[in-house]
C-alpha positions in Angstrom: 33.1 -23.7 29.9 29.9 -23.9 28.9 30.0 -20.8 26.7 33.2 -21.8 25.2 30.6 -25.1 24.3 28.4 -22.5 22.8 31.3 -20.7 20.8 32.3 -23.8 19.7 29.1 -25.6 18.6 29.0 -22.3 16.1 31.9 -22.5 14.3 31.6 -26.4 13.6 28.4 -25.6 12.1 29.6 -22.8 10.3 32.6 -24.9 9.2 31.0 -28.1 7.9 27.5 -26.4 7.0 30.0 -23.9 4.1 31.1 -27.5 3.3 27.6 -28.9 2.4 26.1 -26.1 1.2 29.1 -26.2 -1.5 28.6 -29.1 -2.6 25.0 -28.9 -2.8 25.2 -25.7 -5.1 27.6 -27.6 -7.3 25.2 -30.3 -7.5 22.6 -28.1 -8.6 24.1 -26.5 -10.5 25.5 -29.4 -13.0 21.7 -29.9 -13.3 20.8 -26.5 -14.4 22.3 -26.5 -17.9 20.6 -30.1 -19.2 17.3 -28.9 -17.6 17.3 -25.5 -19.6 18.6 -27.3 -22.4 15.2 -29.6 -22.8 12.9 -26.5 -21.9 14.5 -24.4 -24.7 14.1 -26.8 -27.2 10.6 -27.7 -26.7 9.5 -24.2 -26.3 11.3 -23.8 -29.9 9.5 -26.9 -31.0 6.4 -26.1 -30.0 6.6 -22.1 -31.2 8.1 -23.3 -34.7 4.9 -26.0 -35.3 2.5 -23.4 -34.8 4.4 -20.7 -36.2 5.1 -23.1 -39.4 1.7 -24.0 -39.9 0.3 -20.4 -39.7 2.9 -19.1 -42.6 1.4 -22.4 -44.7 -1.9 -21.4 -44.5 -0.9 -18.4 -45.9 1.4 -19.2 -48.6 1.7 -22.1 -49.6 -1.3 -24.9 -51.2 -1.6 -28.9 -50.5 -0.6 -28.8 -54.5 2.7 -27.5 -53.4 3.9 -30.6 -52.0 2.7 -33.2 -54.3 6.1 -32.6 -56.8 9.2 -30.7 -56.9 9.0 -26.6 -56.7 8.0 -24.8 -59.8 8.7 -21.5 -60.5 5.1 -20.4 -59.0 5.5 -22.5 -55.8 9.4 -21.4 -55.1 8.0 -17.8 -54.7 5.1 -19.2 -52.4 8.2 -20.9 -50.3 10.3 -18.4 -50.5 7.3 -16.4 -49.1 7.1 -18.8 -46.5 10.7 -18.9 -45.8 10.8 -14.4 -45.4 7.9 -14.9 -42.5 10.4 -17.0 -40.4 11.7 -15.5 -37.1 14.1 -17.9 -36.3 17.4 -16.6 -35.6 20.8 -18.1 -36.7 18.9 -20.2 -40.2 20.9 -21.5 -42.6 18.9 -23.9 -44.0 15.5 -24.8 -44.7 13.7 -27.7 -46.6 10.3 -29.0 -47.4 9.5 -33.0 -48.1 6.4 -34.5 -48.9 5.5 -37.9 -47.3 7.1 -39.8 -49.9 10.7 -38.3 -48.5 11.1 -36.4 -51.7 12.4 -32.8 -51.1 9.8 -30.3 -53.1 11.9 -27.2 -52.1 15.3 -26.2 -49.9 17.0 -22.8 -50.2 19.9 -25.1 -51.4 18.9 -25.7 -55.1 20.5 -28.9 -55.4 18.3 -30.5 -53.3 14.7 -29.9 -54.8 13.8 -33.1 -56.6 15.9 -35.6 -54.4 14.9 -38.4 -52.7 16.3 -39.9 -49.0 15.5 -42.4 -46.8 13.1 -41.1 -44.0 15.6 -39.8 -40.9 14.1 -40.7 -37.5 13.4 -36.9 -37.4 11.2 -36.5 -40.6 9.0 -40.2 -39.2 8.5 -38.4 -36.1 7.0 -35.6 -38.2 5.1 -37.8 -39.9 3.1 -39.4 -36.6 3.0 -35.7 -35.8 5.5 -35.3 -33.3 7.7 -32.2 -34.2 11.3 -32.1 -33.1 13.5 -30.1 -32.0 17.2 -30.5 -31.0 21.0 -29.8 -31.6 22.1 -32.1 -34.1 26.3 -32.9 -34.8 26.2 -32.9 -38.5 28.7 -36.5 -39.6 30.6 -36.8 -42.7 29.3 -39.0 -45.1 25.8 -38.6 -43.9 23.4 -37.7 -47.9 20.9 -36.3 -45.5 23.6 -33.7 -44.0 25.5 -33.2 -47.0 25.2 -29.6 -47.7 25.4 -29.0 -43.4 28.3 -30.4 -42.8 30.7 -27.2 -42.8 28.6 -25.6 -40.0 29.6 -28.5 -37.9 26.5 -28.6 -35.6 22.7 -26.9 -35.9 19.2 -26.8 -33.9 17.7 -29.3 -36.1 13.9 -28.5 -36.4 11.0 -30.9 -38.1 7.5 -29.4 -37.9 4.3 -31.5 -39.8 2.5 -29.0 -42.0 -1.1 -30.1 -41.9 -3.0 -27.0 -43.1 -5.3 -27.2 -39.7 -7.0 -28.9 -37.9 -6.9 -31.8 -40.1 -4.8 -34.9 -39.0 -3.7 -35.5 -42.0 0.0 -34.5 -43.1 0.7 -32.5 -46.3 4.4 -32.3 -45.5 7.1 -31.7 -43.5 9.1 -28.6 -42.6 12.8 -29.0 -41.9 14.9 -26.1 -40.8 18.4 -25.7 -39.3 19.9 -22.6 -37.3 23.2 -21.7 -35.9 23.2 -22.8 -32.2 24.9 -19.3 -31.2 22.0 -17.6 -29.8 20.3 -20.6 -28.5 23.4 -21.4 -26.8 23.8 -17.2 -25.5 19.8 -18.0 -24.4 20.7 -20.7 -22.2 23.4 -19.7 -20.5 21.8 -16.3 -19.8 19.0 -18.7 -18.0 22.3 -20.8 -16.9 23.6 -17.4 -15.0 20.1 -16.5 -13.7 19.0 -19.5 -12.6 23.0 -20.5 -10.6 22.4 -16.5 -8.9 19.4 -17.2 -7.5 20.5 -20.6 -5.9 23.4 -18.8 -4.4 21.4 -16.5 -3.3 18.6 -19.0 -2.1 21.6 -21.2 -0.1 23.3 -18.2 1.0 19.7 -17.3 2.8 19.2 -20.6 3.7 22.5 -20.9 5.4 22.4 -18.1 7.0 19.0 -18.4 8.4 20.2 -21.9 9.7 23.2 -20.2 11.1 21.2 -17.7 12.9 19.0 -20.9 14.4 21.6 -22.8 15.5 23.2 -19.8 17.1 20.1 -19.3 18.9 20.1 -22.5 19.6 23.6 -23.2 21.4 23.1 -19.7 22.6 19.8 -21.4 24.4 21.5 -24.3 25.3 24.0 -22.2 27.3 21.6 -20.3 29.1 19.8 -23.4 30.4 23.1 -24.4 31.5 24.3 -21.6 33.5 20.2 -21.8 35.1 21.1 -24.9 35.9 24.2 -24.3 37.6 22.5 -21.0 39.1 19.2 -23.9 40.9 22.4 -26.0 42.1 23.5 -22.9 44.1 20.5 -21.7 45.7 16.5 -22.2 45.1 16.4 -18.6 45.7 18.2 -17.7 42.9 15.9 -19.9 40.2 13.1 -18.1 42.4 14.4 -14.8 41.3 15.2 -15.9 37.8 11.5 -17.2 37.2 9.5 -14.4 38.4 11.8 -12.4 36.4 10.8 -14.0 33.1 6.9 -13.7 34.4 6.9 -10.1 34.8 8.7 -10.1 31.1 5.9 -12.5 29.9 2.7 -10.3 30.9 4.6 -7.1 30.3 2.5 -6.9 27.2 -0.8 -7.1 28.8 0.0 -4.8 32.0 1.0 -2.0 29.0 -2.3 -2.9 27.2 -4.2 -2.8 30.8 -2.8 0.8 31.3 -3.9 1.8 28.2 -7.3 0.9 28.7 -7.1 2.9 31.9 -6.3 5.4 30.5 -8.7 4.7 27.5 -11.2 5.4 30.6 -10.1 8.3 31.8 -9.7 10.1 28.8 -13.3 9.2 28.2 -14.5 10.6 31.5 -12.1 14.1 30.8 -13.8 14.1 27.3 -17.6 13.9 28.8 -16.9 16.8 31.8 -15.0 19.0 28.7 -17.8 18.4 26.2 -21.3 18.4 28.3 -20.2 21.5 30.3 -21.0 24.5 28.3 -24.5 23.2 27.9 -25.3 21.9 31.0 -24.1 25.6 32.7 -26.0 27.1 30.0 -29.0 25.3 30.8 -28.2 26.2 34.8 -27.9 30.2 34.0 -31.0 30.0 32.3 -33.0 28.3 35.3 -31.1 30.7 37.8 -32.4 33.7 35.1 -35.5 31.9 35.4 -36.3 33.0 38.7 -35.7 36.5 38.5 -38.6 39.3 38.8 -39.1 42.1 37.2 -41.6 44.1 35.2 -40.8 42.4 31.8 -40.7 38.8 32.7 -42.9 37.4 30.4 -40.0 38.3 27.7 -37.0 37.6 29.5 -38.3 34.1 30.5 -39.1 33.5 27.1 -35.6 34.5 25.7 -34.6 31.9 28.8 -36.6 28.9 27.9 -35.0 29.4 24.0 -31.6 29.5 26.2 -32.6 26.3 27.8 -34.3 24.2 25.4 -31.2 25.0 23.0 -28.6 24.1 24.8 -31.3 21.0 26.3 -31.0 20.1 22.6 -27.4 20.4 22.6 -26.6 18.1 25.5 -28.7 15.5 24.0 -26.5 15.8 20.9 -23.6 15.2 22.8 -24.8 12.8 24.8 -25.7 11.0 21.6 -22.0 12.3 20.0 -20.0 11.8 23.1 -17.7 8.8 20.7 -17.7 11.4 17.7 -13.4 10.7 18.0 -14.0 7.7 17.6 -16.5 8.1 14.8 -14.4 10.5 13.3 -11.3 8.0 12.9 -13.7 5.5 11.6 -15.5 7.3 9.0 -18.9 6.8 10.4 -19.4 10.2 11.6 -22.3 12.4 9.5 -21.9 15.4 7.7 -24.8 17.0 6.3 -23.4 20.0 4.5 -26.3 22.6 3.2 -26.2 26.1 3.0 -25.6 27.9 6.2 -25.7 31.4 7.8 -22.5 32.4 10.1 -24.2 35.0 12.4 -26.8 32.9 13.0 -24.7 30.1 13.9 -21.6 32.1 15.4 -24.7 34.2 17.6 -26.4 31.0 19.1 -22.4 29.5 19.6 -22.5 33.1 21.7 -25.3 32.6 23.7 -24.5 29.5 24.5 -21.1 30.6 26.4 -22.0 34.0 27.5 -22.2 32.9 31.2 -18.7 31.1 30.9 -17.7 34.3 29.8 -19.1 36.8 32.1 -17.9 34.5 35.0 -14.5 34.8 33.6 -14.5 38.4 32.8 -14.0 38.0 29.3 -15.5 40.1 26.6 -16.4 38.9 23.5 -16.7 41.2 19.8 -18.1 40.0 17.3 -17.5 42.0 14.2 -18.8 39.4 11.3 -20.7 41.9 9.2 -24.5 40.3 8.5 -24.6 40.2 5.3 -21.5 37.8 5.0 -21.8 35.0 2.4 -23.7 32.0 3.3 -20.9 28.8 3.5 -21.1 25.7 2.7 -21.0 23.8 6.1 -23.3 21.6 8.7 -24.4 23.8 10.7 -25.0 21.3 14.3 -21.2 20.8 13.5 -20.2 24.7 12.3 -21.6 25.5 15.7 -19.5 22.5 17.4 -16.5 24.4 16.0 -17.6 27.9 17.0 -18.7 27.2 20.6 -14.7 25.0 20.6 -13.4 27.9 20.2 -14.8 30.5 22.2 -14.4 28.1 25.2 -10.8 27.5 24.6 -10.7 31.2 24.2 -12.5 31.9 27.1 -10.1 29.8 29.3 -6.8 31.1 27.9 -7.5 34.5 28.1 -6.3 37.0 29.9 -8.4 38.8 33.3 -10.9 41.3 31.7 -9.3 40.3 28.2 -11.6 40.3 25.0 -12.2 37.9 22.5 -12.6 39.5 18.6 -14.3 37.6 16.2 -14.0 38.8 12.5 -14.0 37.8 9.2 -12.7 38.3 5.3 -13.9 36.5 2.2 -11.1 35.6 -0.5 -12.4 34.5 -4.2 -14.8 31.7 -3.1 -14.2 31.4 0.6 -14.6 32.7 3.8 -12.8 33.2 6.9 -13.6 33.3 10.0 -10.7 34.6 12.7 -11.4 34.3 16.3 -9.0 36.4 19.0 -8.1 36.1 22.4 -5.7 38.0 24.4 -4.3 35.0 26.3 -1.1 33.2 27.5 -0.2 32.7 23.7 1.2 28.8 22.8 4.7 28.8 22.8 6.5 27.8 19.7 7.4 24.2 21.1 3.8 23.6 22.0 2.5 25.0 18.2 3.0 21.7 16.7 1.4 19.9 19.4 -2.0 21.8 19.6 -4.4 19.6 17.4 -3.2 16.5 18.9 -5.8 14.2 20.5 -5.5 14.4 24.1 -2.4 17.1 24.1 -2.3 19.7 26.8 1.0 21.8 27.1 3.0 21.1 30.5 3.2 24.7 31.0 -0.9 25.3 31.8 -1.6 24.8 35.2 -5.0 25.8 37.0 -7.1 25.2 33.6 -9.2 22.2 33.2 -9.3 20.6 30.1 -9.0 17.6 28.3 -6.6 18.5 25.2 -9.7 17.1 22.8 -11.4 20.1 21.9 -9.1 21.7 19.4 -8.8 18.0 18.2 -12.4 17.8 17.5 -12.9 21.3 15.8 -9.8 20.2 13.3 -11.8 17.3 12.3 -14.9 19.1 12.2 -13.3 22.1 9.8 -11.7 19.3 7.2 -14.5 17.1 7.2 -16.7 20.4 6.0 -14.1 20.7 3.5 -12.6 23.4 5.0 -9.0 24.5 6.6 -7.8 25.7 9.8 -4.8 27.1 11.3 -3.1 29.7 14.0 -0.8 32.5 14.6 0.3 32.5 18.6 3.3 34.7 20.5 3.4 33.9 24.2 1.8 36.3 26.6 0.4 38.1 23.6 -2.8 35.8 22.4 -3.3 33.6 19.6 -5.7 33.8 16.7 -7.5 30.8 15.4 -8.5 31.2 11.7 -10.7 28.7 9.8 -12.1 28.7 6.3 -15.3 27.2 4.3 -16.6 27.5 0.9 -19.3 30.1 -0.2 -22.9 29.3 -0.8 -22.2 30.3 -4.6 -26.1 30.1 -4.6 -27.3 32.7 -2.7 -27.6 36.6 -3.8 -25.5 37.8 -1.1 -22.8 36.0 -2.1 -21.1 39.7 -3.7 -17.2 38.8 -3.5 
């Protein structure tokens, strides 16, 4: 029943809103016509006074209107009358104040004399006119007009500028085609767009009301389901509560896991130092006949990667950073064994641990690049640890290099598990890790980072993987065009 009620309530609407909306557009559209009708003709009045009086200033003289046209003053009118740009003329004439016509393109006239038209003494107070005029038999004034039936009759005072006084009075009169072709082209513009304005209107109010019966129905068949049983509405209410704060229990697990990813990203990130620091104090304690040097090479181990943990204790929101543009790039010139050698050191006891060699076949005199080096070594100690942890037992890592016009790159080469090709796509994603890696920690943020590092150094990187058989990461940066070594 009650969504029959609902059905019904619809169609009603639909039925006698088609009828009122109908009307309505009828009704506005009667008015459109008379309303474009008046704006037409006082844009023309106002375009033809100004346009009138700019064509006298430049033509014609006060003298001109004091008597009838001589044969100097015709060609000054007929001057005036070439400069118009009013389509459809077919007759023009001048009068001085007196009502005396000093020049018309109908010859006849020049010379006479009428009575002023209501027209010419609204020129006269300044007031130009414009409007369609239906020309009557009999009428002197219209005498020569009355075979085109019906014109835009135009009266514009010619004042020479910014003087009130009047020198005369322009009188014009065009066919009525093209303003007529004007309006209705508004006409057809103006009745489309309240079609389509009551068609969107109806329909949004349509769509309301359908909600709105739709509502009604639904409260109905509650209130039938409370009459039944309390446990029902029971059921019914808790249900729209967990809808209602489903938003904010999805934005609650996101911030959880906001957390978490923020711990994984501190344990991935502060690891390699904080082991490197470790080996070195274990190295430390060692004996032996050359200690002095050894622990000196150890406390440069140390205070290094000391120096580095601060930095990422400092950088630990450099994703973040890095999606909001704050992060700092301080590109100089920069030497890759020196950076790529310290990036070494600093994860030579992650290697040895995993039995993993590392060969390092950048020549030394390589170009200088173009990079920050804090961030160049970032990307360098990135990638040895990812290729430290994907390698394969007693595999080797092979780092080498090629320079191409003005850049260099740098390849680095594990003998891993490979990246399979539906994983490829996924491997610079924030936060990514493939489903098939078990027994590796990591956070999926790494290769992230080292992405945004290489691009932010204007640079490129990319990767060539087959499963079981390694991968390659390659990267490239701009020479130091500078420097003396830079030979390719």
């Amino acid at each position: 029943m009650l969504k029959g009620f609902h059905f019904n309530t619809f169609w009603q609407f639909v039925f006698l809103g088609t009828i009122v909306f109908f009307i309505i557009g009828i009704f506005l559209s009667s008015l459109v016509r008379p309303t474009l009708v008046h704006f037409v003709l006082r844009q023309q009045e106002l375009t033809t006074v100004v346009f009138a009086n700019r064509l006298a200033a430049e033509h014609l003289f006060a003298e001109d209107f004091k008597k009838p046209a001589d044969e100097n003053s015709r060609v000054r009118f007929e001057a005036f009358v070439d400069g118009l740009q009013i389509p459809g003329l077919f007759r023009v004439k001048f009068w001085n104040p007196d009502g005396v016509i000093v020049y018309s393109d109908e010859p006849r006239l020049i010379g006479q004399k009428f009575s002023l038209t209501e027209g010419l003494q609204g020129a006269l107070d300044l007031k130009s006119v414009a409007e369609i005029e239906k020309f009557k038999e009999g009428d002197p004034h219209h005498e020569y007009e009355t075979s085109f039936v019906e014109g835009l009759e135009i009266y514009a005072p010619i004042t020479f500028g910014a003087s009130p006084k009047i020198i005369g009075i322009f009188e014009a009169y065009a066919r009525t085609g093209f303003l007529n072709e004007q309006i209705n082209e508004l006409r057809n513009l103006f009745i489309g767009r309240i079609i389509i304005s009551l068609t969107l209107m109806f329909l949004a109010l349509s769509f309301i009301v359908w909600r709105a019966s739709r509502t009604v129905a639904r409260q109905g068949v509650k209130l039938q389901a409370y009459a039944t049983g309390l446990e029902r509405m029971v059921e019914d209410r808790t249900k729209k509560l967990k809808e209602a704060s489903e938003s904010e229990i999805k934005k609650a697990k996101e911030l959880i896991k906001l957390k978490d990813q923020f711990v994984f990203v501190a344990a991935h990130e502060l690891r390699t130092p904080a082991n490197a620091i470790k080996w070195g104090l274990d190295a430390f304690k060692m004996d032996s006949p050359d200690i002095f040097e050894k622990k000196k090479s150890f406390l440069d181990i140390i205070k290094n990667s000391n120096e580095r943990l601060l930095r990422l204790v400092t950088d630990l929101l450099e994703v973040a950073r890095i999606e909001g543009t704050t992060i700092t790039i301080d590109i100089n010139k920069v030497s890759i064994p020196e950076s790529l050698g310290e990036a070494i050191k600093e994860t030579e006891g992650m290697a040895k641990s995993s039995g993993v060699g590392v060969v390092n076949n950048i020549p030394k005199d390589i170009s200088y690049v173009l990079a920050d080096p804090v961030r160049l070594k970032e990307v360098f100690i990135n990638l040895l640890t990812n290729a430290i942890k994907y390698n394969k037992e007693r595999g080797v890592i092979t780092i080498s290099s090629e320079q191409k016009d003005s850049l260099v790159i740098i390849h680095v080469a594990d003998e891993g598990i490979g990246i399979s090709s539906e994983d490829q796509k996924h491997v610079f994603e924030k936060f990514w890790r493939s489903e098939s890696v078990h027994g590796i920690e990591g956070t999926g943020l790494g290769l992230f980072i080292v992405k945004q590092l290489v691009e932010l150094m204007n640079g490129e990187i990319w990767f060539e993987s087959k499963p079981q058989q390694g991968t390659v990461f390659s990267f490239s940066l701009k020479k130091y065009l500078g420097d003396k070594r830079n030979k390719s």
